[in-house]
Each structure stands twice: as C-alpha cells, then as structure tokens.
VOGU-3710 file (C-alpha; in Angstrom, 3 decimals, decimal comma):
1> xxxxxxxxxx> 123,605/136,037/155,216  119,946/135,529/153,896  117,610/133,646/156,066  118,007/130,301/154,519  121,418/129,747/155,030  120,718/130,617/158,409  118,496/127,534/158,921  121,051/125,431/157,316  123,976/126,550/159,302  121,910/125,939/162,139
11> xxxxxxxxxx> 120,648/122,618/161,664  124,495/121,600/160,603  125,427/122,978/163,712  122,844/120,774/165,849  123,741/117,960/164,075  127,460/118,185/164,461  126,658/118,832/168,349  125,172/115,716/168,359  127,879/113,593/166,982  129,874/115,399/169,151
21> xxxxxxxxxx> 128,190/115,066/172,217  128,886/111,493/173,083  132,566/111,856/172,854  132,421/114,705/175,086  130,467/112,821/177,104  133,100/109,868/177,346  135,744/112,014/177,396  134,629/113,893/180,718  133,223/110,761/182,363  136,294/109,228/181,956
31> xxxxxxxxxx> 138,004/111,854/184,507  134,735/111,750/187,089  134,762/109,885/189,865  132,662/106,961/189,910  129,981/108,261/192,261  129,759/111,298/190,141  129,129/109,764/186,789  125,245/109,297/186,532  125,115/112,888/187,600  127,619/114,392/185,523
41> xxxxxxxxxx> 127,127/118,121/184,205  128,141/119,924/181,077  131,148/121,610/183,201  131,987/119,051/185,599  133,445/120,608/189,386  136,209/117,815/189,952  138,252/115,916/188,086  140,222/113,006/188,274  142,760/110,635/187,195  142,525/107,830/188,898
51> xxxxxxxxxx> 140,127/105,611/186,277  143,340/105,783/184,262  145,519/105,001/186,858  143,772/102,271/187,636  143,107/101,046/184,100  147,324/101,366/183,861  147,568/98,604/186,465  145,137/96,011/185,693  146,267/95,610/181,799  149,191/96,457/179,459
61> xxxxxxxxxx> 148,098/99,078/177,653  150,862/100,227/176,373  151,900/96,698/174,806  148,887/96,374/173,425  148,993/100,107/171,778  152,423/99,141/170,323  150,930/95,916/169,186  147,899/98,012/167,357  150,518/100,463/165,994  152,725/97,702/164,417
71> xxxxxxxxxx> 150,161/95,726/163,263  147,846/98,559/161,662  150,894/100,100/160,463  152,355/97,056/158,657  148,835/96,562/157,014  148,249/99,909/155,669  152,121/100,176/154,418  151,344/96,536/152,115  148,151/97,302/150,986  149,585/100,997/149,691
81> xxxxxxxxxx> 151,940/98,699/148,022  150,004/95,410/146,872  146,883/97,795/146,127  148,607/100,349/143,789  150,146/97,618/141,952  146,806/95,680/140,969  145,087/98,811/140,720  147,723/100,148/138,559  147,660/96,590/136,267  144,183/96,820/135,844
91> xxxxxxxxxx> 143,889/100,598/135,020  146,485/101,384/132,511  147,763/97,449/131,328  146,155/95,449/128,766  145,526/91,320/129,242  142,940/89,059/128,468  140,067/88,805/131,990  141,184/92,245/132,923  137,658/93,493/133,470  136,075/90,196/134,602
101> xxxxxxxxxx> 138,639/90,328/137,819  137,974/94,008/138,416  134,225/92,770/138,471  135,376/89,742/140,681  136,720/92,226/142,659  133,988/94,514/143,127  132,123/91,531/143,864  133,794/90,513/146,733  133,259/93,635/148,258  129,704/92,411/148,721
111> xxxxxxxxxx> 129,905/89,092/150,692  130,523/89,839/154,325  133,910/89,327/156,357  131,984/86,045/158,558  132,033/84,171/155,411  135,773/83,799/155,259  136,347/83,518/159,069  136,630/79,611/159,336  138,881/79,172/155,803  141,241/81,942/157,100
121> xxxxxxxxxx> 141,239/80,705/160,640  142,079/76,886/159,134  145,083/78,514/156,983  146,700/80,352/160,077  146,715/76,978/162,015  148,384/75,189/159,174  150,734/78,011/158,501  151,061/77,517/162,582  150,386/81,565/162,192  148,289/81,446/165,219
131> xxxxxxxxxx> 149,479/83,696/168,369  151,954/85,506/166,100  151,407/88,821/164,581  151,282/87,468/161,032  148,217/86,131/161,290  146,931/89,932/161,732  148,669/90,906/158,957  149,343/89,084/155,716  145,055/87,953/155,518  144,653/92,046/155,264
141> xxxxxxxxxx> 146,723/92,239/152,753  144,633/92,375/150,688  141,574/95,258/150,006  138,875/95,502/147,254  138,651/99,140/148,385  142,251/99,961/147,699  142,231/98,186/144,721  139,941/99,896/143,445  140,479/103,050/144,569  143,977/102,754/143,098
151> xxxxxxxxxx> 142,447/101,614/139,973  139,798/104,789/139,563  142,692/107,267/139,895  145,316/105,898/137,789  142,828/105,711/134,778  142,519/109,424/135,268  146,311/109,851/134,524  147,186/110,602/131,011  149,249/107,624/129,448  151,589/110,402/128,115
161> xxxxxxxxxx> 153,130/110,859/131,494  153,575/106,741/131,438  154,836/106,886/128,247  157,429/109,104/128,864  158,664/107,412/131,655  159,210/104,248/129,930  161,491/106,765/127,287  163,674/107,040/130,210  164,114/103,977/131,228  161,519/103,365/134,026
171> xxxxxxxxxx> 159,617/99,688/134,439  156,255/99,338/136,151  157,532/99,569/139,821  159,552/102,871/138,727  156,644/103,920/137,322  153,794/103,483/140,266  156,295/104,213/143,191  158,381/107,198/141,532  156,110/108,290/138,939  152,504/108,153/139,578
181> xxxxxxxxxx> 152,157/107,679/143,526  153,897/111,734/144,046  150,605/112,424/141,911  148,118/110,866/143,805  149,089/111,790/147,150  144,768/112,489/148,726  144,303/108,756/147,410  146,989/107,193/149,265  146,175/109,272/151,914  142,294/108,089/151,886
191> xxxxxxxxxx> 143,233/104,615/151,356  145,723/105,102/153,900  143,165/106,780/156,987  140,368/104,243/156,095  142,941/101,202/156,261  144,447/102,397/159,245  141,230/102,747/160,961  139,998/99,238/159,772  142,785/97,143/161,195  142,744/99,397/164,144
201> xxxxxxxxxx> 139,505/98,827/165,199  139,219/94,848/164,283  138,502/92,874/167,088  136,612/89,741/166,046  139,520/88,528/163,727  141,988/89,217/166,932  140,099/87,478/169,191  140,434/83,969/166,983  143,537/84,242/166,301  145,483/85,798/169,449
211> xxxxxxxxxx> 145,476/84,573/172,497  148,909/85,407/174,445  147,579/88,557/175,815  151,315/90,050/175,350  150,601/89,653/171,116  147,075/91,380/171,757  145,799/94,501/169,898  144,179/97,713/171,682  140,737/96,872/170,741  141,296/93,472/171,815
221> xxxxxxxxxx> 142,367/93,911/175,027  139,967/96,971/175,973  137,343/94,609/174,866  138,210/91,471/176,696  138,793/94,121/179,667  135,606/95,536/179,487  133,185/92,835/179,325  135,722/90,237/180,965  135,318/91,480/184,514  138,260/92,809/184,857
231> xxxxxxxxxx> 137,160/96,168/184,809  135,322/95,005/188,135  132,092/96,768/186,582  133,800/100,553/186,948  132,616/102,805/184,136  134,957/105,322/184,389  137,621/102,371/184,048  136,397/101,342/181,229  135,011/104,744/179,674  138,955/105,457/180,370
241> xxxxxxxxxx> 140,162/102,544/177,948  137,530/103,713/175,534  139,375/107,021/175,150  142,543/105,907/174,647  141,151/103,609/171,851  139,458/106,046/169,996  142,489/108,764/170,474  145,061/107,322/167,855  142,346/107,583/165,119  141,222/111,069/165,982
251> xxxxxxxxxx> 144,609/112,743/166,042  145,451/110,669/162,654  142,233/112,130/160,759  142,238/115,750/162,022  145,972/115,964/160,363  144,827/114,609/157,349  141,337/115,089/157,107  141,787/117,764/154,740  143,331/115,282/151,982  140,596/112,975/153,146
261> xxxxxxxxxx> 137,928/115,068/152,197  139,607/116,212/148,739  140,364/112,638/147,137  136,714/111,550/147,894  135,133/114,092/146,328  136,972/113,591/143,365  137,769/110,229/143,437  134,117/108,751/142,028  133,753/105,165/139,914  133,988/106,256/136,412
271> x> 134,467/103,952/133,512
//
C-alpha cells in the first residue's frame, strides 16, 4: 500500500469514527445511570437498564412501534406498486403530455412538504380521516422519487423483453409485477429503504393528524415524550427512546445496504 492510499484510508477512517461516534455515544448513555452521564467514558464501568424500564412504563412503546411498522409498511408496499406503474407508463408507453408530467413531476420534487400541509390536513377532516391510520397512509401514496426512480430503470430495459411478453399473453400489470420487477430487484430495494425510512421518521404530519395516543407512530410518541415532560427531564430516559427509534432503520439498511449501494450507483437520470 503506497503512501497515498494510506492518507485516504485514514482520513475515511476518521470520518466514519465521527459519524459513528454519536450513536455510540447514545447508545452507551442510554444504559448509564443518570448521575453518570455527563461523565461518561469510552468503556463505561456499570451499566444499566433501568432508563428502559422506566421508559416501558410511562408510554406504549410497543403500540406505537406496531403502529410505525404498519403504517411505514403499508406506505412503502403502495408506493412499490403505484410508483412502478407510473414509472413504468411513462418510460416504455407512448401518449400525448407524457414528458410534460414527468417534468411536472420532477417539479414537485422542488416545493417543500409545508406547502401542502393545510390542503392535506382540510381533505383528511372531510374524508373524517383524522385519528385513523389512513390519514398516514393514502397522502404518501404517492412519491416523485419512486416515480422516477421507477421510470430511469425501466427505460434501461430493452423493449424486446416487453415485447415478448405481450407474445405470450401478458398485459401491463403481468408485465411490471411478473416481468420487469424480478429484474430490478436494487431499485425496489432503494426505493423501498428510503421510503421506509421516510414514513418512519415523519413526525410533523403525525402530529396534525393523530391525536389518540393509542393510533400514534414511534417518532410521534418519543417526541411528544421527550419534550412533553413526561420524560420528567431524564436523559437516559429519553436517550433510551432515541435508540429504540433509530434501531428498526439500522437493522433494515445493514441487510440491504449492499443492494442499496448497487442500484444508486447505477441508477443515474439519463434521457
């Protein structure tokens, strides 16, 4: 190994240490006791349970990680669904405005979530959506990313292999689900880890539109705990929710993290 690869395997190293770091940090804090926080070490001597324990019995955790796993779960399943389809339309079928909605599309990638808050919020309460989990899941529905992500991949796919399909008898559904989706698997996989992660971590959304704290999400909750007093100003309390919020979405990248990586670094806009 010459010397310059050195320095760059070192400075990689220091960086990814300090990424690291703070979830170490929050990690081990969240097993200190509370006196020994503010002077915690990089080996702490004693550890402890009872932050969780007494996290366990001041909220419902575990409703509200069932709530987050049905909710994030039922989003990233229909945007997989909704998203291949329109991706799939405008990649490989031909109809007049075809690029001006990918454009429009594109666009609305640009104007930022706020914007919509107040029409969406207005829709759930006429829809009498509100306090039900619907009104987490059919306005996300509905991604620019997938879309287009969907879109960029299945213009890459010869339309020989489409083709041929519709010689044996497939239509368009037969063709995305059966056909083209076993060939795309590090998309749906990105689209699926990056939606996942966005309806798992949403909290302003949540907070207008739940309040029965038995229909609340994980991030919710832990929020509302946190900052609502609850947590009776313990930081190992609420370092302790923190960690169990952030462990769903670790375990699900490092198992597919190498997909991940794969579909985008191939997966650029082209065309």
């Amino acid at each position: 190994m010459n010397f310059k690869k050195m320095i760059i395997y070192i400075l990689l190293t220091a960086a990814a240490l300090t990424f690291l770091y703070p979830f170490y940090w929050m990690i081990i804090a969240s097993v200190l006791p509370e006196s020994q926080i503010g002077d915690m070490t990089l080996i702490p001597k004693e550890l402890t349970f009872s932050n969780y324990l007494t996290m366990f019995s001041k909220i419902p955790i575990f409703r509200s990680l069932l709530n987050s796993t049905i909710v994030a779960v039922c989003s990233t399943s229909g945007i997989l669904v909704f998203g291949s389809m329109v991706g799939y339309a405008l990649a490989k079928m031909s109809f007049k405005g075809r690029d001006l909605i990918f454009f429009i599309i594109i666009f609305t990638m640009t104007l930022p979530f706020q914007i919509t808050l107040i029409p969406n919020y207005i829709l759930m309460v006429k829809f009498a959506w509100v306090d039900t989990f619907a009104a987490l899941i059919i306005p996300a529905l509905n991604s620019a990313f997938a879309i287009i992500m969907f879109r960029q991949i299945f213009r890459s796919i010869p339309n020989d292999l489409i083709s041929a399909a519709r010689v044996d008898g497939c239509n368009e559904p037969q063709i995305i689900f059966r056909i083209l989706w076993p060939n795309i698997i590090p998309t749906i996989i990105t689209v699926s880890i990056i939606t996942f992660m966005a309806s798992w971590n949403d909290v302003l959304w949540p907070l207008i539109v739940i309040r029965d704290e038995q229909l609340m999400t994980m991030p919710q909750l832990v929020t509302l705990f946190a900052v609502g007093g609850r947590s009776d100003a313990q930081l190992g309390v609420k370092l302790a929710s923190a960690v169990l919020l952030a462990l769903p979405v670790i375990i699900v990248y490092l198992i597919f993290q190498k997909h991940f990586i794969s579909s985008m670094a191939s997966s650029g806009i082209k065309g």
